[in-house]
Structure formats: structure tokens, C-alpha cells
N, C-alpha and C positions, 0 to 999 in steps of 0.2 A: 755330598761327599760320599764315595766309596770307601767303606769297610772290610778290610781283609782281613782274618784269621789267621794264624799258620798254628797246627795243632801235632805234635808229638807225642812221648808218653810222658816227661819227666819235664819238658822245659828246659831243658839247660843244653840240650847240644843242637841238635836238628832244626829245630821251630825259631830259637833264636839266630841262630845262622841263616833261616829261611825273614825272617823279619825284618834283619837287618841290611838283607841283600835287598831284597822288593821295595823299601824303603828309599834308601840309596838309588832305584831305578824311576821312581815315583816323583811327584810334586806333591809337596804335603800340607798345601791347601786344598789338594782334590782329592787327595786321598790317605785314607788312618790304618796303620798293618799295625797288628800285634801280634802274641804270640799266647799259647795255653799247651799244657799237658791231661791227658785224660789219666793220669795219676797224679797222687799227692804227696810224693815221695819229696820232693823238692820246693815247697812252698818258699817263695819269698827268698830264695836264693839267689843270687846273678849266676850267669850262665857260666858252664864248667869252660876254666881258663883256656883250654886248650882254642875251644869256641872261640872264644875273644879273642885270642893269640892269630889264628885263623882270620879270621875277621879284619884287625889290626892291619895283618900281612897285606889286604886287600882296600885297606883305606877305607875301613866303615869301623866304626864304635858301636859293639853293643854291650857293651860292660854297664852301663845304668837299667837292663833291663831285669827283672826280676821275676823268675816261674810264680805262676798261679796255675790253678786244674780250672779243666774246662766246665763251665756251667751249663744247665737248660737255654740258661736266657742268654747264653753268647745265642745262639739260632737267631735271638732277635735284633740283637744289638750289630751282627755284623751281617754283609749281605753275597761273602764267598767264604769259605772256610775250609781250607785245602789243608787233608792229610798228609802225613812226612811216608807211613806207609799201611797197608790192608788192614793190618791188627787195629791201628786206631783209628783208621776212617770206620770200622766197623762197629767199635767203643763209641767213638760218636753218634753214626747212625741209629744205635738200640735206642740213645738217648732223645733222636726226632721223635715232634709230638705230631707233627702232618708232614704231609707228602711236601708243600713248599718249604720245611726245612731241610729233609732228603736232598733238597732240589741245587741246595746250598752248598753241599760238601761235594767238593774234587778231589781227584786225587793226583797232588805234583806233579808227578813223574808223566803224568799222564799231557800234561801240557809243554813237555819238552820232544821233541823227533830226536834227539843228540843223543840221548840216551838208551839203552838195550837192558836195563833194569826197570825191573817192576815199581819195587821200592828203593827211598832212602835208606841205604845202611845204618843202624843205630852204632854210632865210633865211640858209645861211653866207654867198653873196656878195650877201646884197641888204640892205635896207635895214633903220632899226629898227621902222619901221612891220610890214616882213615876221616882225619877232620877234613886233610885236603882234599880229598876226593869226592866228599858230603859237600865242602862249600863247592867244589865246579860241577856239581849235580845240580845242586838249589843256583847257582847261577843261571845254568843254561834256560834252566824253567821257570826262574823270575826273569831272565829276560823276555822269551816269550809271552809270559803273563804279563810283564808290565807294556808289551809294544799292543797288545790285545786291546790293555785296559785302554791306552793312550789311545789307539784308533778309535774304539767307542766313543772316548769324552770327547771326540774330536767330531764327529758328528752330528 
């Protein structure tokens, strides 16, 4: 079974909207996404409703999911761990203990062509339009991630 990560800073808007999208594109006998923030602002919270509402709009449920921060030993426990944008693929990288955890973290946006941004926009204080725009971000680059993964297992 492949392991994915989706890592943000707080958990509640980005990484769960990335979670639930890759999920929804996956089989989930072959494959486990979750999600982590490299803050602890948000422990043990469900994702900010906008998120959901978002979500909802698009026929995925992630209202059961609930923020936790990212630990050392995610590096071991998952086997891709794709950042929402630079600030915390970089929080995470200080936290690799060797080069094959390094080896482990992407960055999103980076597995989408659709796209002409760097990063995920963080939409916690903006609008719901900024959720929309965040979910057909993480769409386009869970689709490509998920057809990646698919051709691999296919293999």
C-alpha cells in the first residue's frame, strides 16, 4: 500500500482539501492519504467549514477529518509527503533526519502543468471563492498525482 501525506500549516483548509481530493481519485485498498499541519494551532479540529462546504460542492466528504501537526516519524510512516506551499515544505525538510526523507517531500503544484503558481494560496482569511480556487488547484495536481500513482501500480 502507498502512503500519501498532504501537509499544510494549520490543517484545516489546504491539506484537508488536498486529502480529500486524492482520495476520491485513488482506490483505497492501494492506497492511504492523509493529511498534517506543520503547526499546532489547530489540533484535533475538523477542517474550517468553508473547506467542507467546498468539498461538499464537489461530491467528497471531509468533515470526519480532524488536524493533527506533523511529526518526525510521518517521514517513516508515509512514502510521499507533498507540501500545500515553500514555507512548509521547508518546516518539514529542517525536520528530515537523512537524505531518503528529503527524498520524500514534493511540492504540489509542482505536479500540475495547469497551473502558473508556485504555491497553494493559504484562503483561511479570504473568501469562499479563495476555497474555490484552492480546491481547482489541488484538483488539477491530484489528478495528475493520482493517474502517476495509477500507471505505477499498474506495472
Amino acid at each position: 500500500m502507498t502512503r500519501i501525506l498532504m501537509v499544510c500549516l494549520g490543517n484545516i483548509c489546504r491539506s484537508p482539501l488536498a486529502q480529500g481530493i486524492l482520495e476520491s481519485k485513488l482506490p483505497e485498498d492501494e492506497f492511504y492519504v492523509d493529511s498534517a499541519g506543520t503547526a499546532s494551532y489547530h489540533i484535533g479540529s475538523a477542517p474550517d467549514y468553508r473547506s467542507v462546504q467546498v468539498a461538499k460542492l464537489n461530491g467528497i466528504d471531509i468533515s470526519h477529518q480532524q488536524a493533527r501537526k506533523f511529526k518526525v516519524e510521518d517521514f517513516e510512516k508515509f512514502d510521499i509527503i507533498f507540501a500545500m506551499d515553500q514555507y512548509n515544505e521547508n518546516d518539514i525538510l529542517h525536520l528530515a533526519k537523512s537524505e531518503a526523507h528529503r527524498q520524500k517531500v514534493k511540492h504540489i503544484l509542482n505536479e500540475s502543468s495547469n497551473s502558473s503558481k508556485k504555491d497553494v494560496p493559504d484562503p483561511y482569511y479570504g473568501t469562499t471563492s479563495d476555497f474555490k480556487e484552492v480546491y481547482e488547484l489541488l484538483d488539477g495536481a491530484c489528478q495528475k498525482v493520482a493517474s502517476d500513482l495509477l500507471n505505477e501500480s499498474a506495472l
